[in-house]
N, C-alpha and C positions, 0 to 999 in steps of 0.2 A: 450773737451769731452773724447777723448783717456785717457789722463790725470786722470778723475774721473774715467772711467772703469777701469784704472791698479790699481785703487787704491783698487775700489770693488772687482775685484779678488782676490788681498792679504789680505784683512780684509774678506773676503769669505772662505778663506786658511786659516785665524787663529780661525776660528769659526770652522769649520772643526775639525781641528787639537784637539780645544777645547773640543769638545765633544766627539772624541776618550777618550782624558785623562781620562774624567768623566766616561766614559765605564770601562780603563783600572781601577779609583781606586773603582769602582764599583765589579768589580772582586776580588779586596784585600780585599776590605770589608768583603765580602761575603764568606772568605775564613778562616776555621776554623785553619787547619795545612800550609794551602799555595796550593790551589788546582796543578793540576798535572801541574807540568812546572813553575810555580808560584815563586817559591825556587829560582830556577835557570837561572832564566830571566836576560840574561846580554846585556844591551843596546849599545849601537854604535853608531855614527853619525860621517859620515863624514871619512871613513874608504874608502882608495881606493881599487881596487880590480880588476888585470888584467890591460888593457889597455884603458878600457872602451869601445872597441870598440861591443856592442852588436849586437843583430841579431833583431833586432826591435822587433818586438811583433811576432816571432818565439820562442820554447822554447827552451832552451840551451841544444846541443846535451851533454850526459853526466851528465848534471846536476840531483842530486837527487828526488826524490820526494818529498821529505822533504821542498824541495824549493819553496814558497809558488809567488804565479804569479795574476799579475791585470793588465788589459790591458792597453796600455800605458806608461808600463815601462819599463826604460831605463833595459838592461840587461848586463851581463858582462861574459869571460869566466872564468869559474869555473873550475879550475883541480880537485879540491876534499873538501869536506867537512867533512872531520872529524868527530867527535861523534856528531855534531850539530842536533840538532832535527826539527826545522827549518830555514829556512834562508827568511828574512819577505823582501820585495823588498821595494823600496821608491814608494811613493803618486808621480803620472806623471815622472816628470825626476827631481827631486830631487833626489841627489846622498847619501844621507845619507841613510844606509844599518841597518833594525834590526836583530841579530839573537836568537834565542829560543833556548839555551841549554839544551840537556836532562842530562850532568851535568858538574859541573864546574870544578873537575881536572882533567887536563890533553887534556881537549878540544882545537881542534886548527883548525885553518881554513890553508890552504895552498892557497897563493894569484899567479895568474899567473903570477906576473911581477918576476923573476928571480929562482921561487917557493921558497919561503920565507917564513917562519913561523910566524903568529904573535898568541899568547898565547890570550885566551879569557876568562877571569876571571867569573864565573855567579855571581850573587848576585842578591838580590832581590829587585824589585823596591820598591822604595820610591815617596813621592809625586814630592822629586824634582828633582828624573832622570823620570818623566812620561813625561816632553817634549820632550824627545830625542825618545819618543815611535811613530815612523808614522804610524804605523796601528796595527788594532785589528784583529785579523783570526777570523774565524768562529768558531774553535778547539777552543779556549780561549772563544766565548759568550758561548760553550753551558759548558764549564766549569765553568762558573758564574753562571750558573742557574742552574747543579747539587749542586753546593757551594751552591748557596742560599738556593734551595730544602734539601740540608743537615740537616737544622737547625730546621726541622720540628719534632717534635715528635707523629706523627700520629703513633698508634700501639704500643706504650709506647714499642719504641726501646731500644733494649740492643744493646750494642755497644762492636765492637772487633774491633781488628790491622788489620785485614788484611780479604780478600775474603773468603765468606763463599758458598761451593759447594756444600752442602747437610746437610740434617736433617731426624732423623729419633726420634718417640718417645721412650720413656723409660719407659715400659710395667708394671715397679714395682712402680713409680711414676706419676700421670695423669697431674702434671703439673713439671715437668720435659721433657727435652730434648739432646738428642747428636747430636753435629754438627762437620763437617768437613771442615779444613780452608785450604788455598791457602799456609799457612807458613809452612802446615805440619804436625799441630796438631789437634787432635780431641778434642772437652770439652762437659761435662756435664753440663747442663745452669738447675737453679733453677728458671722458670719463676716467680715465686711469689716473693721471693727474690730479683732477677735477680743477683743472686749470679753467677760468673763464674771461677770460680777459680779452677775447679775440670779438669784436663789439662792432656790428654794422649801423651807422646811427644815421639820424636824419627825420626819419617822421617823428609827427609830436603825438601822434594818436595811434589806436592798440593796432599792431600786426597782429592778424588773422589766417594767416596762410603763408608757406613755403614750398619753394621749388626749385629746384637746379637743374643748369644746362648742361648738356654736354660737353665733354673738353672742350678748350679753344683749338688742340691741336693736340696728336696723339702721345707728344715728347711734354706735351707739360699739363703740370696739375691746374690749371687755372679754368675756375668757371664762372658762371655768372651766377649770382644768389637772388631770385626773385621774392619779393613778399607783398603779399595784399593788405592794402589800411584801409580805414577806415573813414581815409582822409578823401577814399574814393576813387584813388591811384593805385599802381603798384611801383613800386622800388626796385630798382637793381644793384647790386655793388658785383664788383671781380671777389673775388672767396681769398685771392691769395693777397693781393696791396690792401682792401678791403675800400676801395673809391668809390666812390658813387658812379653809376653809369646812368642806362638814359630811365626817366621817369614816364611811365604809360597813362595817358592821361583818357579817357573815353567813359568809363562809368559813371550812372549818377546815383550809387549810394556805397556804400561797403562794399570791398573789395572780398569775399568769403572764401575763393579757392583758386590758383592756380596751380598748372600742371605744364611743363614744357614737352614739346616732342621735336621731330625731328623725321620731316620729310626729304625723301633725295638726299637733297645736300643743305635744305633747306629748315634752317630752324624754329620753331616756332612758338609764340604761348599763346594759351588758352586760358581764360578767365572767366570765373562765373560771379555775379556779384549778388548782393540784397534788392536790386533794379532790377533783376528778373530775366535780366541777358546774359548771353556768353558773346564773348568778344576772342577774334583769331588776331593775334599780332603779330607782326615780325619783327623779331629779335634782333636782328642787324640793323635796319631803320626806326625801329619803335614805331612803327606805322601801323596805324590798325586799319586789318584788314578787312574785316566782317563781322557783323553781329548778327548773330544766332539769336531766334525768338519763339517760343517753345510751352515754356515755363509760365506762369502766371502769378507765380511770390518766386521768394529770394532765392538764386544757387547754393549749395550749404557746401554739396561737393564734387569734384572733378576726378575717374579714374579712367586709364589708360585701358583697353581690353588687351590681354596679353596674346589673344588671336590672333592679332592686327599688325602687333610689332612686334619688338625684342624686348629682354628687359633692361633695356636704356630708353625706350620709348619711340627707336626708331622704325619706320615703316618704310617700302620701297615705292609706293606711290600715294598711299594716305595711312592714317592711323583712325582708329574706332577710341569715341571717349564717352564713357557716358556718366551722367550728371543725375545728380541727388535734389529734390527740391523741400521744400516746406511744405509745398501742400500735399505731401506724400508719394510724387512724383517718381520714377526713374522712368532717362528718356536717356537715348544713344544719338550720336551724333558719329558722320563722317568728316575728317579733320582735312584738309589739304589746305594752299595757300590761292588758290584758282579758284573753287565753287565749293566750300565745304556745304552740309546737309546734312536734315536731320532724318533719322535711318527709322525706319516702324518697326518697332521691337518683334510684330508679330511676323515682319518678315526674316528675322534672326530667329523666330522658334520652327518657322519652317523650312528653316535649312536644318535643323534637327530631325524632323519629320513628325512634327508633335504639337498639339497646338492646346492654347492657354486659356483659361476663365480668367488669368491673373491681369488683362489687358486691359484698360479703356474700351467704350466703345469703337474708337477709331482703331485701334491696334498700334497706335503708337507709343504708349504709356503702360510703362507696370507700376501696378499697385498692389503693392504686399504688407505694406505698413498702414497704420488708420491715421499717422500723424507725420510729420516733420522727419527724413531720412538724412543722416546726419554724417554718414558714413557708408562709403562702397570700399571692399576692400576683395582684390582677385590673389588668389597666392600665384605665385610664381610656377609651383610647381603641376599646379594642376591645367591638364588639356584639355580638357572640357571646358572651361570657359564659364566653369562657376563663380560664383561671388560671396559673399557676407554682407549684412549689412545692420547698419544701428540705428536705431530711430530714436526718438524722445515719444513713441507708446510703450515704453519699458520692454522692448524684447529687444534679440539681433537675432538671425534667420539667415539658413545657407538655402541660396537661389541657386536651384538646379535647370540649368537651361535644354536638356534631351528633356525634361518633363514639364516644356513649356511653361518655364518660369516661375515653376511653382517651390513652394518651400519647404524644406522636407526634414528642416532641423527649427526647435525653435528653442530660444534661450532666454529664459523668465528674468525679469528684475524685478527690484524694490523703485527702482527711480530712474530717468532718462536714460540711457544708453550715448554716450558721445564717440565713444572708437570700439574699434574692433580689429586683430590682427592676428595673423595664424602662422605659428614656429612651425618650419618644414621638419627640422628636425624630430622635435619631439611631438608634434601631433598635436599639438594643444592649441584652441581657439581663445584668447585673452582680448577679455572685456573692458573698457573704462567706463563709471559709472559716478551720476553724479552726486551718489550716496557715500564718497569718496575710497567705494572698493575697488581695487583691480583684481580682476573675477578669471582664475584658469578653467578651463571645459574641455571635457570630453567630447569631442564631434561625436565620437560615435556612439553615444548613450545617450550625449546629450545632460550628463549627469556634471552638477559643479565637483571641479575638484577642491579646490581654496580658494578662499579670497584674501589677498593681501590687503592690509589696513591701516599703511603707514603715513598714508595725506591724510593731513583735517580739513581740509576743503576739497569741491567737485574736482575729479579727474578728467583732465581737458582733451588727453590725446595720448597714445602709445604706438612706439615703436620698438620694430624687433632687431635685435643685433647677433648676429653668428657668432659661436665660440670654436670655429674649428672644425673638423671632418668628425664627424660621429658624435658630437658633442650637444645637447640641447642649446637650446637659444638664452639668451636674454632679452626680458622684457624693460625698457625704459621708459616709465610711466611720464606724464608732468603735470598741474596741476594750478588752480585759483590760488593753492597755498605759498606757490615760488618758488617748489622744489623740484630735482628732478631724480627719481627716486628710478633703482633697478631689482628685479626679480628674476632670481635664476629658475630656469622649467626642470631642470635638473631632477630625480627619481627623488635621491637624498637630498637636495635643496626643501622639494615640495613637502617630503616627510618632516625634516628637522622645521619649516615652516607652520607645519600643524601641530607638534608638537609645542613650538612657544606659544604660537594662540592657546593651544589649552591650558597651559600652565600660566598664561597671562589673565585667562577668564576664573582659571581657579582661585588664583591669587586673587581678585577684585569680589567675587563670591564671597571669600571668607574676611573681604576688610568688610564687607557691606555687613556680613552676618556676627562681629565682632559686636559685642553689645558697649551701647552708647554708654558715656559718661552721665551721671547725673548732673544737673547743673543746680539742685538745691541740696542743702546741708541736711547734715543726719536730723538733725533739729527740727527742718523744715519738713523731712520725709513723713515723720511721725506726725507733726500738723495736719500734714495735707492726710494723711490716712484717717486720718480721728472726724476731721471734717467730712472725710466721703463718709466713713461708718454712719455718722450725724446725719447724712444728706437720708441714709436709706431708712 
């Protein structure tokens, strides 16, 4: 009987084992360039390390985070791990060690027995180093199922290299777009085309923000393209040669939001940064004019109040802008190029005739969020002088300003809130969320209509695109994932939209509910039943 049980255990260990693999080339499959780690995965077995003497299922003083732990395994001391990105422990007390490289020159583990170098080459698995693989992480399933989720073309994806942080549209074309990537450069996207070749380059570090000026002149299309880096500057190019123009140099961290306006005759930007200022520049000299100070953590965002101007952002003697903070801030600002100033919100609620609990003590600050405001968005159409806004407390909230800034819609998430934007058209308030849904709402219920689910990664920003007199909007989403994906608000879009999710959840329901294959023989089935009979 002992006998048959040690046998069961090790054909229970190769079953095991077995179905890892299947997970691990399930991952390869699924993986367009080689998902993150994927490239560099160099396996091991059988690699000693130290003395072996561990601390049982204590964690290793010292040891990394990266060090990935399951109970019942053998541990070892570790004097240091190098660039390794993880280091995978053995299934119980099996001594074969896998480690996850985040890359493979130059990588080395230092072993405690004399501290010795042994070089660890990465390469990528194959089918037939996948037996040397004993365990799958968590990090690796849900990198399988971004991989797989990749391959979806929900939103008739355009595709870039690298992280997309922001979008804004492009006022001379309705289906046109400018986006800002993580490599540094901004591009002009021809959604109908999906043309993207129109490339403003120059910074080495992530654009975080876009803006554009008004024409140069009312006979031609030429404007100026502003964007915020990281680098602690903001950038300009012409939109039409795509040149570099002048570079704003005055913040000391990240550049997070600019907005241009346009006083008199006189042009201007406005910049809010991670330094916790806003900075007035002019646009013709690149001179900065003033800094604004306010705030006490980072600017996240800059919006124009549509009371103040038009929507081109011009004003006849100043403009109203007001600004998003981290530490849950919104504060108003008057903009000129002379003595701008910061405006006491609570003297903007009484000119409504209405006053606010939503205020700071001082009356200069509304607080409607418990965290980080990441988003101010005014629609165009509304004269009242309402807002939206998104924070990272998982809500977004429509600020009503006759009722002393308080909020009178509130709109639940699972995770962050980063945009927010409302089609005049068709009435619908559209969320980006960093659970990678873009979320349609009813303002006036307040009830979700859909969520669209086509990024595998957080949704960074959205904007709304007109289809025409009478016609709902499009939403064009962008995202961590490098896509720029579009959702029509459309009655029948939204409909035929619900209807594939369900038929896409049905379908996934009945693969889950498909019963497994066996992975022992008729032979074995009978063993193993005759042994449990024998167990009871």
């Amino acid at each position: 009987m002992a006998e048959r049980r040690q046998r069961w255990k090790v054909r229970m260990r190769s079953i095991q084992m077995e179905k890892r693999r299947k997970a691990m080339s399930s991952i390869i499959m699924n993986s367009d360039n080689g998902s993150s780690g994927l490239d560099v995965v160099g396996a091991l077995e059988g690699l000693k390390i130290g003395n072996r003497r561990g601390s049982g299922g204590e964690s290793v003083e010292g040891a990394p985070r990266a060090v990935v732990d399951i109970a019942g395994a053998r541990k070892d001391e570790i004097e240091e791990l190098g660039e390794l990105g993880a280091a995978v422990p053995p299934i119980g007390r099996d001594r074969g060690w896998t480690f996850l490289l985040k890359q493979s020159p130059g990588s080395h583990l230092q072993m405690a027995s004399g501290a010795r170098y042994q070089r660890l080459i990465g390469r990528r698995i194959t089918a037939g180093s996948l037996r040397e693989i004993p365990l799958i992480t968590s990090s690796l399933t849900e990198a399988a199922r971004k991989a797989k989720k990749s391959k979806n073309n929900a939103g008739h994806p355009v595709r870039l290299n690298s992280k997309i942080l922001t979008i804004i549209a492009d006022p001379d074309d309705g289906r046109g777009v400018y986006v800002a990537e993580s490599a540094g450069t901004a591009r002009r996207i021809s959604l109908q085309s999906q043309n993207k070749a129109q490339v403003y380059s120059g910074p080495a570090a992530p654009l975080a923000s876009l803006s554009l000026s008004p024409r140069a002149t009312s006979s031609s299309s030429e404007r100026t393209l502003f964007a915020g880096c990281w680098d602690k500057t903001i950038w300009s190019w012409s939109t039409t040669s795509r040149a570099q123009g002048k570079r704003f140099i005055g913040h000391n961290d990240f550049v997070k939001a600019v907005v241009c306006v346009q006083v008199a005759e006189q042009v201007l930007l406005v910049s809010g940064g991670a330094d916790a200022q806003i900075i007035v520049w002019d646009v013709t000299s690149g001179a900065k004019l003033h800094t604004l100070k306010g705030h006490t953590r980072g600017v996240l965002d800059l919006a124009i109040d549509p009371l103040s101007a038009d929507e081109f952002g011009r004003g006849a003697e100043n403009v109203r802008v007001f600004s998003a903070g981290s530490e849950r801030d919104i504060r108003a600002w008057q903009i000129d190029a002379q003595s701008p100033l910061e405006i006491d919100m609570k003297s903007l609620v009484s000119e409504s005739g209405s006053s606010s609990s939503a205020l700071d003590d001082s009356g200069t600050a509304l607080l409607v969020h418990e965290t980080s405001v990441n988003r101010i968005f005014f629609p165009l159409s509304d004269t009242s002088g309402d807002f939206w806004t998104a924070s990272s407390d998982k809500t977004a909230k429509h600020i009503v300003r006759s009722r002393g800034w308080e909020a009178d819609t509130v709109l639940d998430h699972p995770d962050f809130v980063r945009d927010i934007c409302y089609d005049e058209a068709s009435g619908y308030v559209v969320t980006a969320c960093r659970d990678e849904g873009v979320r349609v709402w009813d303002p006036t219920s307040g009830n979700l209509v859909h969520c669209f689910a086509g990024h595998f990664e957080e949704v960074t920003a959205l904007v709304v695109l007109g289809r025409g007199v009478g016609q709902a909007g499009e939403i064009v989403s962008v995202s961590i994932d490098g896509t720029i994906r579009r959702w029509g608000l459309g009655k029948e879009e939204l409909q035929q939209a619900k209807e594939d999710a369900e038929k896409e959840q049905e379908c996934a329901l009945i693969q889950d509910e498909k019963p497994k294959a066996s992975m022992l023989t008729e032979e074995e089935e009978r063993e193993l039943a005759e042994l449990m009979e024998d167990e009871e």
